[in-house]
C-alpha positions in Angstrom: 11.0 -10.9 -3.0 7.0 -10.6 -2.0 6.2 -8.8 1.0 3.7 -8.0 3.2 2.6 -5.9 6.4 -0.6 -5.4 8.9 -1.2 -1.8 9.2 -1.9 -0.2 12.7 -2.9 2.9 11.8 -3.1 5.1 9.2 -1.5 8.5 9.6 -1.5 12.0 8.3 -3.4 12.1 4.7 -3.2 9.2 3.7 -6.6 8.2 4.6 -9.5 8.0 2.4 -7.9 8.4 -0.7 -10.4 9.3 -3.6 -10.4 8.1 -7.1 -12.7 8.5 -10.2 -14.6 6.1 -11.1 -17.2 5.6 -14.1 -18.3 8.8 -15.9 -16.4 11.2 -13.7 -17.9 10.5 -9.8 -16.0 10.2 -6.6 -15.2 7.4 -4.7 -13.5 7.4 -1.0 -11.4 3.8 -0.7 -11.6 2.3 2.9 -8.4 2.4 4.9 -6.2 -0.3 4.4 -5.7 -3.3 6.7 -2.4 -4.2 4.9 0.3 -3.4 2.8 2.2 -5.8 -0.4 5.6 -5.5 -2.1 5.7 -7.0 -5.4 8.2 -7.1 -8.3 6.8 -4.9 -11.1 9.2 -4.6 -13.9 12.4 -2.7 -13.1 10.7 -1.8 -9.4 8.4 -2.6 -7.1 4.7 -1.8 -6.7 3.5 -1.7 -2.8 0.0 -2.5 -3.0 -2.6 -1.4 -0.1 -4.9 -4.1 0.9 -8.6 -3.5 1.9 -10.5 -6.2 4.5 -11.2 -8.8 2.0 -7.5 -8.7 0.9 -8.3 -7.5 -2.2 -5.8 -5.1 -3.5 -7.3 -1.6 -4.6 -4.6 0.5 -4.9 -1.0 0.8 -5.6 2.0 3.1 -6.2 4.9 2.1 -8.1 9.1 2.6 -6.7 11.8 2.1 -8.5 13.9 0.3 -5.1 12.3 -1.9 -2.3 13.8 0.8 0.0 11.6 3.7 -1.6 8.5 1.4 -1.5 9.3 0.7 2.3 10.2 4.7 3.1 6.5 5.5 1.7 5.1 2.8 4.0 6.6 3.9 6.5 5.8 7.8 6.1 1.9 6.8 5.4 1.4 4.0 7.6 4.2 3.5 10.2 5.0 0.8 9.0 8.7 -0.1 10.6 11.2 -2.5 9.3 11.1 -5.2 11.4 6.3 -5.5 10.8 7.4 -6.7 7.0 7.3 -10.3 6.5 8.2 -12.5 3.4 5.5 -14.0 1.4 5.8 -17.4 -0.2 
């Protein structure tokens, strides 16, 4: 199962997360506009999309359910914004 849902808002600290990148700088990743469940082995990785709709960060779950319950704490994201991807 492939989902995927439009963020509204991004809440608490989940903005502007920052990464390293090349020899040991910081970046600050854009907010993103929308949010991908993918099969990932045993789990699921939700994926957070950027403006483009390129994918440029993700965090793995073991259950659909976790991957939804840390949309939902980060972005608001309710049951009923996911829909199915073909």
């Amino acid at each position: 199962m492939r989902l995927r849902a439009t963020i509204k808002h991004v809440t608490g600290s989940a903005s502007h997360i920052a990464v390293m990148v090349g020899r040991g700088g910081v970046a600050t990743m854009p907010d993103p506009v929308a949010l991908r469940i993918l099969p990932d082995g045993a789990g699921f990785s939700l994926l957070r999309i950027d403006k483009g709709g390129a994918s440029f960060a993700h965090t793995w779950h073991a259950t659909i359910d976790d991957a939804k319950a840390t949309a939902a704490a980060a972005y608001g994201i309710a049951a009923a914004d996911w829909e199915e991807e073909r």
